[in-house]
VOKENU-624536 format. One record per residue (C-alpha): x, y, z. Coordinates in Angstrom, 3 decimals. Layout:
<rs>
R       c1       c2       c3
R        X        Y        Z
...
</rs>
This chain:
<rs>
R       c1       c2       c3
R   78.451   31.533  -17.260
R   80.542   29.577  -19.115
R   80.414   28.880  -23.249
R   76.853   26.414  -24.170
R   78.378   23.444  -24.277
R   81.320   23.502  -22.383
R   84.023   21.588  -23.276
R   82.364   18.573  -24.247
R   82.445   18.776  -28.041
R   80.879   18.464  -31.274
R   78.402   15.336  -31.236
R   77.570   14.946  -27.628
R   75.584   18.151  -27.664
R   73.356   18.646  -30.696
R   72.101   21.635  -32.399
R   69.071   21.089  -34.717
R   65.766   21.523  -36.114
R   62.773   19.550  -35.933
R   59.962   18.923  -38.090
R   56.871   16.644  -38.428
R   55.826   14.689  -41.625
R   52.107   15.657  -41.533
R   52.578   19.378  -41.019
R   54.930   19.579  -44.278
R   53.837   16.862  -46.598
R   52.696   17.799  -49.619
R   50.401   14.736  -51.294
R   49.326   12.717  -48.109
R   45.763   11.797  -48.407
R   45.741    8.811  -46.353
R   46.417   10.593  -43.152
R   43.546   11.249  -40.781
R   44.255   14.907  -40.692
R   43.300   14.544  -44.524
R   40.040   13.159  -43.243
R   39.670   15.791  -40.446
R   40.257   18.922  -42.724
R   39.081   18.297  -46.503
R   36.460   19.804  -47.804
R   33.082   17.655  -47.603
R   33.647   17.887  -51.535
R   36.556   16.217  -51.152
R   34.888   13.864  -49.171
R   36.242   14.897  -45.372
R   34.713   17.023  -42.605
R   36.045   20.673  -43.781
R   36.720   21.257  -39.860
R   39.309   23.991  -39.593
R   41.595   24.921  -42.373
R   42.876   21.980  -45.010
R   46.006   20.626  -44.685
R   46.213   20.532  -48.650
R   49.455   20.317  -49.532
R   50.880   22.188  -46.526
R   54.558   23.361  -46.963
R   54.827   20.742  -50.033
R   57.734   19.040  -47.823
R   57.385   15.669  -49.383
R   58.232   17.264  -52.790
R   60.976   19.558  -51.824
R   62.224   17.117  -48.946
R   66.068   17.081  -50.288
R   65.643   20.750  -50.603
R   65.058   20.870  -46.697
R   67.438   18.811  -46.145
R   70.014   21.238  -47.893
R   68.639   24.225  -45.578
R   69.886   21.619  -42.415
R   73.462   21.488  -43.589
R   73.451   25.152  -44.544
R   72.907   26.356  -41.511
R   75.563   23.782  -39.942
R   73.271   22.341  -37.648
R   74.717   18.279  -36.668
R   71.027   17.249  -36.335
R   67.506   16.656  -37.912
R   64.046   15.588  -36.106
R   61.586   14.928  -38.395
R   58.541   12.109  -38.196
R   58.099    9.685  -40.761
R   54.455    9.660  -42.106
R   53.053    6.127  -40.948
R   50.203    6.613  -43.504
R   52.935    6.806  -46.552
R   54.387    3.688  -45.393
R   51.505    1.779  -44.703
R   48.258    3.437  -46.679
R   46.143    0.755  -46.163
R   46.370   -1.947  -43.464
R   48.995   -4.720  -43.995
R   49.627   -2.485  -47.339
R   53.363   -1.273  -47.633
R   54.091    1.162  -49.660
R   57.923    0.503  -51.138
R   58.273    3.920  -52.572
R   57.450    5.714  -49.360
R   60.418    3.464  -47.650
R   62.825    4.404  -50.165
R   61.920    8.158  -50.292
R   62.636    8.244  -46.606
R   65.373    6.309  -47.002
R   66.864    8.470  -49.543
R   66.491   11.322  -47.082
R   68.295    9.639  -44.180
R   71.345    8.698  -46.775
R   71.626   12.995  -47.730
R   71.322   13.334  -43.929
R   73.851   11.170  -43.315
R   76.068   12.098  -46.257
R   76.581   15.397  -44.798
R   77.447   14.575  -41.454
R   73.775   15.664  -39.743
R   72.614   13.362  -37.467
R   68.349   12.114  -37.469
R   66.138   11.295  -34.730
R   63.157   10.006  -36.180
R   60.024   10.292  -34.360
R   57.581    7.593  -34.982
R   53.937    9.079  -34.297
R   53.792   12.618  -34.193
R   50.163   13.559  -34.001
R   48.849   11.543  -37.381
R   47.638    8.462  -38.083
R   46.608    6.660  -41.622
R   42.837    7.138  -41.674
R   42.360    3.286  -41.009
R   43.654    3.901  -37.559
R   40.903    5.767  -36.386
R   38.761    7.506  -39.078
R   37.169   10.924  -37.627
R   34.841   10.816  -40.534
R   33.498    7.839  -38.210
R   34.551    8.616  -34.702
R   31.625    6.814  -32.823
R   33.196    3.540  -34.954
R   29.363    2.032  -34.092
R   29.937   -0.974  -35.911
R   32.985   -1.638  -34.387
R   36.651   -2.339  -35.423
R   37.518   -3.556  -38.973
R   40.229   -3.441  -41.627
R   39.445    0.267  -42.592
R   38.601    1.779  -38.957
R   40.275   -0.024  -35.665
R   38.534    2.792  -33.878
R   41.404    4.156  -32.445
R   43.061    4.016  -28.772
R   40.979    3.118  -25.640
R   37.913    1.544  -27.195
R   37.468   -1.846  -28.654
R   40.259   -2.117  -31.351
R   42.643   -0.690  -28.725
R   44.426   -3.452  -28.239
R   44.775   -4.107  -32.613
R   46.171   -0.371  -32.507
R   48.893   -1.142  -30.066
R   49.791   -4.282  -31.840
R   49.937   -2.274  -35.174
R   51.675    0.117  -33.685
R   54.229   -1.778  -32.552
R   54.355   -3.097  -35.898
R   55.344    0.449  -37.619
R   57.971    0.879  -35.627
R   59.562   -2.587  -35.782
R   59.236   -2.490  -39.539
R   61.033    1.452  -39.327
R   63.811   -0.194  -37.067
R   64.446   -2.730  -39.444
R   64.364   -0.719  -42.696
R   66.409    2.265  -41.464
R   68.672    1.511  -38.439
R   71.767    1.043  -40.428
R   71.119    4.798  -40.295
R   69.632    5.764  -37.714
R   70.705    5.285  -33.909
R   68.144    8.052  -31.694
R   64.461    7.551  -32.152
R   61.427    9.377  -30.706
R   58.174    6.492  -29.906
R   55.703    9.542  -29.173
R   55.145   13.406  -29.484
R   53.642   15.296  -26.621
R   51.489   12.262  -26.028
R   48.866   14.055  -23.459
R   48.796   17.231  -25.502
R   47.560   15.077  -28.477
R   45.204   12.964  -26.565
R   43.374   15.957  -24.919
R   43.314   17.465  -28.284
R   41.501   14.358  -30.005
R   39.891   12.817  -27.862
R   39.113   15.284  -25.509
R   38.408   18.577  -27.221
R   37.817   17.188  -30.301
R   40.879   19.468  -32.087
R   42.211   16.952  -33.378
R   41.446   13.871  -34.983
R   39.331   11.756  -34.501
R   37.551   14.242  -33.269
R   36.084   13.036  -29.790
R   34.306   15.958  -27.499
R   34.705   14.012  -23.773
R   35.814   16.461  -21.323
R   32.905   15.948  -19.026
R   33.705   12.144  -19.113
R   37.790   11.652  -18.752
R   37.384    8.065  -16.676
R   35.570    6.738  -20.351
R   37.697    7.638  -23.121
R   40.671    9.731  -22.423
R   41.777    7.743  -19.411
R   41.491    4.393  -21.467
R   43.473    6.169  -24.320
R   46.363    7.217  -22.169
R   46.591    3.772  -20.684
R   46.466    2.471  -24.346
R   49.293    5.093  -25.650
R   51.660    4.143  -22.928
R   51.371    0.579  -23.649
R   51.544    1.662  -27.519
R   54.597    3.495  -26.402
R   56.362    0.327  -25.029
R   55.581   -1.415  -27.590
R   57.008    0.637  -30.160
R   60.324    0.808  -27.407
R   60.868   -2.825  -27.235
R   60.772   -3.674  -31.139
R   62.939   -0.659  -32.064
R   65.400   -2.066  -29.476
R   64.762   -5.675  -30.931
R   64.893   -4.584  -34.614
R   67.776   -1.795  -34.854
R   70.942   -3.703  -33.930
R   73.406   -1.905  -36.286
R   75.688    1.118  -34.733
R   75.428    3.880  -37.441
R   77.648    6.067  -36.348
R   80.266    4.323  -34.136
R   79.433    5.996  -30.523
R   78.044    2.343  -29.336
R   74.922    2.719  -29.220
R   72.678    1.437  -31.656
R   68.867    2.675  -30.493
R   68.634    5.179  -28.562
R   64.779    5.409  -27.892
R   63.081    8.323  -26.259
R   59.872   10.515  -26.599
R   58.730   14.274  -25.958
R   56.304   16.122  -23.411
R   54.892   19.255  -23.922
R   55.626   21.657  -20.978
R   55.000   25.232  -19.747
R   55.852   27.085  -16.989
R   52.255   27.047  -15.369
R   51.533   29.202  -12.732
R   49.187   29.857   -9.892
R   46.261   32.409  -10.602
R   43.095   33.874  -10.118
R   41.352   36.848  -11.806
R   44.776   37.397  -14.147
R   46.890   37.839  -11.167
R   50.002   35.556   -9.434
R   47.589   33.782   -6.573
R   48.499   32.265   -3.588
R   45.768   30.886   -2.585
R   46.029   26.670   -1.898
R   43.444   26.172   -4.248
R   44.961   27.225   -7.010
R   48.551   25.950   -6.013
R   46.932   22.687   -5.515
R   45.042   23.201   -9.473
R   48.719   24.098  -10.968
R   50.439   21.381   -9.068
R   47.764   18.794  -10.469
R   48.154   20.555  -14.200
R   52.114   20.045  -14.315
R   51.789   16.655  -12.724
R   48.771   15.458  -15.143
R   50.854   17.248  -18.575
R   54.435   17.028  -17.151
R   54.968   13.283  -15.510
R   51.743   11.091  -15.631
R   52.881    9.608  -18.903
R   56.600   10.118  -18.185
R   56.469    8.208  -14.660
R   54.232    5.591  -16.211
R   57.526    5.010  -18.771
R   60.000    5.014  -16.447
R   58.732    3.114  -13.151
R   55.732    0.432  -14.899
R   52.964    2.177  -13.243
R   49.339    3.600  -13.889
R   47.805    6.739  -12.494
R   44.056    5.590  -13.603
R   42.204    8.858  -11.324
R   45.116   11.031  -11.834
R   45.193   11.869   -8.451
R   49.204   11.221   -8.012
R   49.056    8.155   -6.332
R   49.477    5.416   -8.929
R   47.025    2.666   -9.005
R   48.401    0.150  -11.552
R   51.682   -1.907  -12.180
R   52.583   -2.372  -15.611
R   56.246   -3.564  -15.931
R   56.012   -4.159  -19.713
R   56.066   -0.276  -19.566
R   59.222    0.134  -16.905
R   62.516    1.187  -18.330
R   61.038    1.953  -21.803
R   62.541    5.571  -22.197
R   66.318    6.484  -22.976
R   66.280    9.989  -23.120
R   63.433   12.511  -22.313
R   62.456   15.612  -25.348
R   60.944   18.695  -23.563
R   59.172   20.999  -26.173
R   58.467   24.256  -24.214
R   56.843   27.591  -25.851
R   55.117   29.699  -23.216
R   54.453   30.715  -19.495
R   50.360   30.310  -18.220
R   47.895   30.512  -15.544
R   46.162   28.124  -13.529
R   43.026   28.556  -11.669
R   41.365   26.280   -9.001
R   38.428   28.168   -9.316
R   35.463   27.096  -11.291
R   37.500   23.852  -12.964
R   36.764   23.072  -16.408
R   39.475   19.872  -16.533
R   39.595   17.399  -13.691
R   40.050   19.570  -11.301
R   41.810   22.722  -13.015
R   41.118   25.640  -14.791
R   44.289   26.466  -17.312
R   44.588   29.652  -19.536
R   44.696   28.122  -22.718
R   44.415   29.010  -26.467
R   44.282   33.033  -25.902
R   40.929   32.280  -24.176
R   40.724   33.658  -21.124
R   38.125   32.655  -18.360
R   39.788   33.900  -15.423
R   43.228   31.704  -15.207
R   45.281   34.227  -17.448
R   48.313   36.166  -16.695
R   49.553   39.076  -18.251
R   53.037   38.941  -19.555
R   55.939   40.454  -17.410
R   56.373   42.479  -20.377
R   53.638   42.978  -23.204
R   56.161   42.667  -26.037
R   56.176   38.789  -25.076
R   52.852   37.872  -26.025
R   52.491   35.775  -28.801
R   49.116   36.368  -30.653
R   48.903   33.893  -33.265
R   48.693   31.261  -30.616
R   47.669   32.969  -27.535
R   50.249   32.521  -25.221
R   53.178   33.883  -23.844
R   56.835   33.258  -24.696
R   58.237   33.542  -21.372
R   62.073   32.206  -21.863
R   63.048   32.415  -17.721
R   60.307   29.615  -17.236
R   62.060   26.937  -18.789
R   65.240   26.924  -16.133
R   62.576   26.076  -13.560
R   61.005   23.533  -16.056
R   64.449   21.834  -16.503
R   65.273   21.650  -13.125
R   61.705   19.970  -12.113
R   62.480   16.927  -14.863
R   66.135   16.330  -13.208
R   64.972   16.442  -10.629
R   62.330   14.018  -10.828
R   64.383   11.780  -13.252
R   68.039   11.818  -12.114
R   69.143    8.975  -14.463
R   67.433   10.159  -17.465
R   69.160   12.359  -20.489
R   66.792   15.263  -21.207
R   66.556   17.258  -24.507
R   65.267   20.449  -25.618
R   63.293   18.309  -29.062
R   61.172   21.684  -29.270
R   61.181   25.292  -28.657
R   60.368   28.197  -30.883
R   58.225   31.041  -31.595
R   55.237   32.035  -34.086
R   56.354   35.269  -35.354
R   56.633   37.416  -38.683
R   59.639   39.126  -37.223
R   63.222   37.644  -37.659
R   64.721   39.995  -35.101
R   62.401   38.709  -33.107
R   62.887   34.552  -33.848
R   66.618   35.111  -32.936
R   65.616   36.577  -29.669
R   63.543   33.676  -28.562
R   66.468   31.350  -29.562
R   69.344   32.832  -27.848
R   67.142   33.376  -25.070
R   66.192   30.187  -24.813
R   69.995   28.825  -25.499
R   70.937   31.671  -22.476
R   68.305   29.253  -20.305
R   69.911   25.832  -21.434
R   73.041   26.773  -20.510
R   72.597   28.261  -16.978
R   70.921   25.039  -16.059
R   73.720   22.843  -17.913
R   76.200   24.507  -15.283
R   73.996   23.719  -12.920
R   74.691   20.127  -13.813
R   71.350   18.838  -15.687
R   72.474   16.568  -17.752
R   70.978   18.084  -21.087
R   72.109   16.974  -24.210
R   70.969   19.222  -27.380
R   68.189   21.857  -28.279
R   65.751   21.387  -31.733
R   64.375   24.597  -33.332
R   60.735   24.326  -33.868
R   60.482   24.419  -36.849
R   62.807   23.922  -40.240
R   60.156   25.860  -41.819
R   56.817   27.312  -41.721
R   53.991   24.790  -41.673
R   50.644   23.887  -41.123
R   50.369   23.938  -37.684
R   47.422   22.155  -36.704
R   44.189   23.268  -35.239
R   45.753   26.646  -36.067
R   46.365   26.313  -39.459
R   48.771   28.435  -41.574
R   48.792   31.437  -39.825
R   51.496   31.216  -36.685
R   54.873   31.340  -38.354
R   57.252   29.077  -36.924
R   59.944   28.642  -39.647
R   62.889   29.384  -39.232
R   62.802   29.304  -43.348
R   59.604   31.517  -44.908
R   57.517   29.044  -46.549
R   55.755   31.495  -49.354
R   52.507   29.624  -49.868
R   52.242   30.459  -53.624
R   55.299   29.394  -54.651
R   56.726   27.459  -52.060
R   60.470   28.993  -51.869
R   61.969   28.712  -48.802
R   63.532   32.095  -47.593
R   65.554   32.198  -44.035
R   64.872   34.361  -41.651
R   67.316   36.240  -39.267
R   66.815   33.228  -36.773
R   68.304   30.997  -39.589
R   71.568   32.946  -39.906
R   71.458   33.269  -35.698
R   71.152   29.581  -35.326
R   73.337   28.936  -37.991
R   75.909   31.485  -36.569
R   75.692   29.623  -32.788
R   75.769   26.291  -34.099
R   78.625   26.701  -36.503
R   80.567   28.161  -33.342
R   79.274   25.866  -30.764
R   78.626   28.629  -28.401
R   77.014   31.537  -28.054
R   79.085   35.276  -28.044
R   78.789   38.090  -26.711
R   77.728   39.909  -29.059
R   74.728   37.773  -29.663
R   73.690   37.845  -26.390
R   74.160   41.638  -26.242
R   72.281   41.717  -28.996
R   69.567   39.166  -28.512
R   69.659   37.915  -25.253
R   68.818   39.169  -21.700
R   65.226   39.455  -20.516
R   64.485   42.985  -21.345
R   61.458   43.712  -24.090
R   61.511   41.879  -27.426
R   61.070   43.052  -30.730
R   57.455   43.592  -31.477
R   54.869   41.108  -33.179
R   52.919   43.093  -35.388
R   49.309   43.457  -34.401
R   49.986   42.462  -30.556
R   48.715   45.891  -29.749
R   45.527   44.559  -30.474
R   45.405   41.356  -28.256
R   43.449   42.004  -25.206
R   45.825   39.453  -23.508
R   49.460   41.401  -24.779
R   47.454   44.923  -23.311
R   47.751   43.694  -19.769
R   50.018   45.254  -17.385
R   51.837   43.123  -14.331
R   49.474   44.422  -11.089
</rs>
């Protein structure tokens, strides 16, 4: 195996962190998540833990910045926090554009490259206010009721908006943008489960809300394409290309099972081939080809060629290895191990010391080559990137293990040939980490949630180490790498689903 990025130089493979507005911002009260996770003192639904002033990123933004360049890293993603920009609707806000702006410059000034993702997970309340999910009396100024009902087709236009406005504010700095983050992952979560906001339980009923969403969120996704490309004509950095406009699926390695053991029985084959189609390439295919999946059965139904072509480059954000169960489906069809709850889909890690417990999953690092290979597959023309991939962990050993593991995957399938361009550490720093609150540790920076100081953790000076060099050494994979036993998560001994042996 040759060196991680080959001979092809600094700048046409990128090493970076990512980050996303909501989960760091301090002072953002206009979001929905706001909404979602205030106390009812405060006047919001006090579901799950409060967002408050979650890593106080906002505040110490040129701070974080700082920790980019320090650890040599060429590249940024962060999200830009639509509800700062635009509070209320038709409102801008003209400090919020220059604070970001005055990020981008410091990025920019020391040679580290953004990609700035539009909509990562959070909305300003008067996109769709979960304090009001049912939106009975229809859309208005202060609720547009989100995607897939009545004001779907305001929230596409608004949409569209955002990002035109972004892309003409900022593209004399930046040149790679992200429309959407994990864009199934987040409809599921809000308007299927009712994690996130706005806070819609529909599982029973896909065909009435979430598959109207989706179909709403593609053509949201389009739309936010096209005007970038319309509105960001300037070449910041000289490489010819002034917008280069992408998005990111969640992925996992998901795997046949029954009872919390490999299966190969065609049921369950047939329940983790429709999982990785429904997560992996519903939404991908319907960017790239103009078409519509409306029964997610695989056969698409719909043309939509406002939607073909609108992707440049494809983010994969992969964390963990799962089960899949035919048997007894609780989601159109399928029965995935998810969230550490385990109804009969789960498998037990190859090796115990893998498990992650704060999230309840498992960091399998082999999975992703397989992963890879099924996107280039699919999608020979398209650039892929690796825009997330990290570990929740207290252990810094432990964070530099998943990392150069992970690199060790990139670059077998990179000799393969997949064209793969860069790989984002999730995350700069700790943060609030949605339905999960503050307790899985992602950051490669300790966040210390009384004070705020940022401390690094042995995956910063790893990362740091790799990215300064451009490759990885031996040592570090002697050290790191492989796919023998980790180092330990304290408290996984306790986790019925880290206990489990291999039958």
């Amino acid at each position: 195996m040759g060196p991680l990025v080959g001979d092809a130089g600094r700048g046409s493979w990128r090493f970076g962190a990512a980050s996303a507005a909501t989960q760091i911002e301090d002072m953002n009260p206009n979001t929905d998540w706001w909404a979602f996770t205030a106390p009812k003192t405060m006047g919001g639904l006090g579901i799950k833990t409060f967002v408050g002033d979650a890593a106080k990123g906002y505040s110490k933004m040129m701070e974080d910045v700082g920790l980019v360049g320090e650890m040599g890293l060429d590249s940024y993603r962060f999200s830009i926090e639509w509800a700062r920009i635009e509070p209320q609707k038709d409102v801008i806000d003209e400090a919020a554009i220059a604070h970001y702006r005055s990020e981008l410059e410091a990025l920019r000034a020391m040679g580290i490259r953004p990609l700035v993702t539009v909509h990562h997970f959070s909305n300003p309340v008067w996109m769709a206010d979960p304090r009001d999910p049912q939106c009975a009396a229809g859309p208005s100024d202060t609720n547009l009721c989100g995607l897939g009902g009545p004001g779907g087709a305001q929230v596409i236009a608004q949409m569209g908006e955002h990002a035109a406005l972004l892309a003409q504010r900022y593209g004399d700095l930046v040149d790679e943008w992200g429309t959407v983050n994990e864009p199934v992952n987040w409809l599921i979560a809000g308007y299927g489960f009712g994690l996130f906001p706005p806070g819609l339980v529909t599982l029973g009923d896909l065909n009435t809300v979430v598959i109207p969403a989706l179909r709403d969120y593609l053509s949201a996704q389009a739309a936010m394409y096209h005007a970038i490309k319309a509105n960001d004509t300037i070449d910041a950095d000289g490489d010819g290309v002034a917008a280069a406009v992408g998005f990111s699926a969640s992925v996992a390695d998901w795997e046949p099972s029954r009872h919390g053991k490999p299966s190969t029985d065609p049921v369950d084959i047939a329940a983790r081939d429709k999982l990785v189609y429904m997560f992996h390439y519903a939404y991908v295919d319907g960017a790239v080809n103009g078409t519509f999946d409306s029964n997610l059965d695989g056969v698409p139904d719909e043309q939509h060629p406002d939607w073909a072509g609108t992707v440049d480059w494809l983010g994969l954000q992969y964390y963990f290895r799962a089960g899949v169960s035919g048997d007894a489906p609780l989601l159109a069809g399928v029965k995935p191990c998810t969230g550490g709850l385990d109804l009969g889909a789960c498998l037990p890690a190859p090796d115990p010391t893998y498990c992650v417990p704060s999230m309840g999953y498992e960091a399998y690092h082999e999975g992703f080559g397989d992963v890879i290979r099924g996107f280039a597959a699919r999608y020979p023309n398209l650039p892929l990137m690796v825009t997330e991939s990290g570990i929740a962990t207290t252990n810094g050993k432990r964070r530099a293990e998943n990392i150069v593991r992970i690199l060790e995957t990139v670059a077998r399938v990179r000799d393969e040939g997949v064209d793969l361009r860069g790989y984002y550490h999730w995350s700069l720093t700790d943060n609030f980490e949605w339905a999960e609150g503050f307790g899985p540790r992602f950051g490669l920076y300790n966040v210390d949630y009384g004070s705020y100081a940022r401390t690094a953790t042995e995956g910063a000076t790893v990362l740091g180490d790799i990215a300064r060099a451009r490759t990885l050494t031996s040592a570090q994979r002697e050290t790191y790498g492989g796919n023998g036993p980790m180092s330990p998560e304290p408290g996984w001994e306790a986790d019925p689903l880290c206990t489990k042996v291999v039958p």
